[in-house]
C-alpha positions in Angstrom: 142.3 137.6 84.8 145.8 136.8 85.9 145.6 133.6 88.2 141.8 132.4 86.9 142.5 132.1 83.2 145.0 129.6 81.4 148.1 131.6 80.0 147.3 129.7 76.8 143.9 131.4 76.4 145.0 135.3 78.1 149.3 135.7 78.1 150.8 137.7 80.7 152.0 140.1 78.1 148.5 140.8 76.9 147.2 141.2 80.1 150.5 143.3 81.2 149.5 145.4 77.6 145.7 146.4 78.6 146.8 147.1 82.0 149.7 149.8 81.4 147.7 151.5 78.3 144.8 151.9 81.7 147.6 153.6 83.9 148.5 155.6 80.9 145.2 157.3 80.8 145.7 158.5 84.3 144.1 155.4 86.1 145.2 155.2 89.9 145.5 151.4 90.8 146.2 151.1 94.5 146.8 147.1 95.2 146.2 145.2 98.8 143.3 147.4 99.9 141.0 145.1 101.7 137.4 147.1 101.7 136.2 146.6 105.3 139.0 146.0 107.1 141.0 149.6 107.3 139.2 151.2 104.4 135.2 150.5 104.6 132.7 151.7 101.8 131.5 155.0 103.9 134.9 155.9 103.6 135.1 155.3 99.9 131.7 157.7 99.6 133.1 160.3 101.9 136.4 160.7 99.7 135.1 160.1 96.4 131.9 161.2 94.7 131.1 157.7 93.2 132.3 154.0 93.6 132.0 151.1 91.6 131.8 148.0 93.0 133.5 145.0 91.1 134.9 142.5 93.1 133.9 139.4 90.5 133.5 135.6 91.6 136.9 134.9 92.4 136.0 132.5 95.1 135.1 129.0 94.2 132.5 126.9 95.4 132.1 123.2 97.1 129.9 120.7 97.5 128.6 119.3 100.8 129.3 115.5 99.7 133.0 116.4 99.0 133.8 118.7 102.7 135.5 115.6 104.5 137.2 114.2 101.7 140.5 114.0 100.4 142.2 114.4 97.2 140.1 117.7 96.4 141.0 120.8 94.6 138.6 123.5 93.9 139.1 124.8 90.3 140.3 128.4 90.6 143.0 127.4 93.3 144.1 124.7 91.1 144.2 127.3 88.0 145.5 130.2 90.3 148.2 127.6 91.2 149.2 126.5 88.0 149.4 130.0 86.6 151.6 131.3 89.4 153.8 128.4 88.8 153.9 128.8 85.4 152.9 125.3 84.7 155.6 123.9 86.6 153.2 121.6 89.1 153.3 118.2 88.9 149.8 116.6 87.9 147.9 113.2 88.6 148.1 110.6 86.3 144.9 110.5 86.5 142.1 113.7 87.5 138.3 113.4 87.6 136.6 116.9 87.2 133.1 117.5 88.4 131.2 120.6 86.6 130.3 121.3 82.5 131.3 125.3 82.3 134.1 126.5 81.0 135.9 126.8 84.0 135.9 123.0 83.9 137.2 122.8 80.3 139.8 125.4 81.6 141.3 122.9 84.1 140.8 120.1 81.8 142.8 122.1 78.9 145.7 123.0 81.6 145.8 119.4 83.1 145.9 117.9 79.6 148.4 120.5 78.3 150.4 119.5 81.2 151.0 115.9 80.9 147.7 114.3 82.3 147.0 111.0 80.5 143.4 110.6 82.1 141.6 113.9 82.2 137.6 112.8 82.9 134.6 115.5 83.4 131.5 114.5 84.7 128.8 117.1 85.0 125.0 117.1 85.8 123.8 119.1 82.5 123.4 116.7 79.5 124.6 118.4 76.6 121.8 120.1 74.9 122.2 122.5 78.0 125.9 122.2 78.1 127.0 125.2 80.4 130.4 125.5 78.6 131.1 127.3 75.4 130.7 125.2 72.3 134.4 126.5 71.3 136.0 125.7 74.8 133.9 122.5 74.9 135.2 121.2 71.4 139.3 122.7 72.0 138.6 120.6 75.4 137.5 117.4 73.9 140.5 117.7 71.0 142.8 117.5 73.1 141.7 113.8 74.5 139.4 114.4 77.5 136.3 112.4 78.0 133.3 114.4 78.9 130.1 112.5 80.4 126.8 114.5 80.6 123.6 114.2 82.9 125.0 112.6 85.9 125.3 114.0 89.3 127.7 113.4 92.3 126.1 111.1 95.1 128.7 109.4 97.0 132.2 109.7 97.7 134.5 107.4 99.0 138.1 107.7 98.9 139.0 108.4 95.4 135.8 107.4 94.3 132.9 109.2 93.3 129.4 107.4 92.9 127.3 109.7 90.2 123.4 108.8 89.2 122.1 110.6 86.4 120.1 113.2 86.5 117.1 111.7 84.1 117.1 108.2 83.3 118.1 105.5 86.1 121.6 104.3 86.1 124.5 104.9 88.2 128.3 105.4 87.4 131.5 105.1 89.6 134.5 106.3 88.7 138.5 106.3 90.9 140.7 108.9 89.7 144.2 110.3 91.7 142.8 113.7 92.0 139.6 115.4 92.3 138.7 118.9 91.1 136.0 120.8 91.7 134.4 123.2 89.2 131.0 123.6 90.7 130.6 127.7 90.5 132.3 130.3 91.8 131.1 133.3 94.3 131.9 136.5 95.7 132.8 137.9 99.0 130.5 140.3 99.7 130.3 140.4 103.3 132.3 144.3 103.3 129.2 145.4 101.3 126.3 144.3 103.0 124.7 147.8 102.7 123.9 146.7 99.0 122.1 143.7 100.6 123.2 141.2 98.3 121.3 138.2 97.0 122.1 134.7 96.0 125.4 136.7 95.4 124.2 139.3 93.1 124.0 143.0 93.7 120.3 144.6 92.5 121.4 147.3 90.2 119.3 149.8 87.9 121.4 150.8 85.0 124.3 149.7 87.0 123.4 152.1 90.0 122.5 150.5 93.3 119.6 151.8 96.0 122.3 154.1 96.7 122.8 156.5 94.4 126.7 156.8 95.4 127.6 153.2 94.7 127.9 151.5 91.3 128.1 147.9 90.9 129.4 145.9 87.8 130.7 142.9 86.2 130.4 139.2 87.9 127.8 140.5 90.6 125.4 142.1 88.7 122.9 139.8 86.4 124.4 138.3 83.3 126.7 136.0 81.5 129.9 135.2 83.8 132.5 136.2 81.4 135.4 138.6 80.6 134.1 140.0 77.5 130.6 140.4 79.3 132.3 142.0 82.8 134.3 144.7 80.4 131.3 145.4 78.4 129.4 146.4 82.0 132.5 148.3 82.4 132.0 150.4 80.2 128.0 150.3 80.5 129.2 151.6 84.1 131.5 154.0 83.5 128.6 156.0 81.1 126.0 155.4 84.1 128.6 156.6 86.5 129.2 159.8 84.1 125.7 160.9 83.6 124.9 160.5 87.4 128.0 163.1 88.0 126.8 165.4 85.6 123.4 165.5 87.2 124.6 165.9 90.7 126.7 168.6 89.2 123.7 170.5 87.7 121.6 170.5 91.0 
């Protein structure tokens, strides 16, 4: 929440609000615990008498075409630096984005809130399957940046991306001073391979996995990919989490 979302869209002091009135209730939050590494999840069980497990997407994805070339960004490091910096970066004159979700119209909005003349998107959905938000999609296009639908990435070269679409024949190029990435995001999951996830989900019934002890929630469980959706299984979890201590309780 703080380095993957604009400040525009989610303020520090909001996010500083939600997290103190948490700790007030009595919430431990212990930070720079790497699960796996010192601490692994049998040691979580043996201490604690259920775990959730929520690490979210928080990784971004590539593409194959763009792993040698230069001039890329991935989308959540760009955001993560922007946000860190408080907007003081210094942006292209010119960015082509690649992906249509609303991570995409996230670093568009940023770039063109930051100076960018030329923001372009280009993504592979045509727009009656637009990935992004019709709100962020329309906030996106107000502020001046030109979205083109149904074409796909084929070639790069230099700052140049060849795109065909996805449909109909035809072909686009387009040269931009900076290439971002907003393909999709994952997790790492490799600490919790005992879930045995898949295509970076964790199976879940009611939240609980094969093992009765661990809980998963939020990005990794099926869904929508979004805050409001990741607190909702929150709190879907917390009530799965409570009823399966009040069994265990009664045996």
């Amino acid at each position: 929440l703080r380095y993957g979302i604009p400040e525009f869209r989610l303020p520090h002091s909001v996010l500083d609000h939600e997290i103190a009135s948490i700790v007030e209730m009595g919430v431990t939050i212990k930070c720079n615990c790497e699960v796996g590494n010192a601490l692994s999840v049998e040691q979580l069980k043996a201490e604690y008498r259920a775990v959730l497990v929520t690490p979210g997407m928080s990784y971004g994805s590539t593409l194959p075409l763009f792993e040698q070339a230069n001039h890329v960004e991935i989308a959540v490091d760009f955001l993560q630096r922007a946000r860190q910096a408080s907007g003081d970066i210094t942006v292209a004159k010119s960015v082509l984005i690649i992906g249509g979700g609303d991570v995409a119209m996230d670093v568009a909005s940023t770039l063109k809130l930051l100076g960018c003349p030329s923001v372009t998107c280009v993504a592979r959905e045509e727009l009656a399957d637009f990935p992004a938000s019709d709100k962020e999609f329309s906030s996106t296009q107000a502020l001046g940046v030109s979205i083109i639908d149904g074409f796909t990435p084929v070639a790069v070269s230099g700052n140049q991306v060849t795109f065909k679409h996805v449909r109909l024949p035809g072909e686009l190029t387009l040269e931009a001073e900076h290439i971002i990435l907003a393909v999709g995001q994952h997790a790492q999951l490799d600490n919790f391979a005992t879930l045995k996830p898949q295509r970076n989900l964790i199976n879940t019934q009611n939240y609980q996995t094969a093992d009765p002890v661990l809980f998963a929630a939020g990005d990794i469980v099926e869904g929508d990919k979004t805050v409001v959706y990741a607190v909702k299984t929150g709190k879907e979890a917390a009530q799965a989490i409570h009823h399966y201590l009040e069994g265990a309780c009664s045996c």
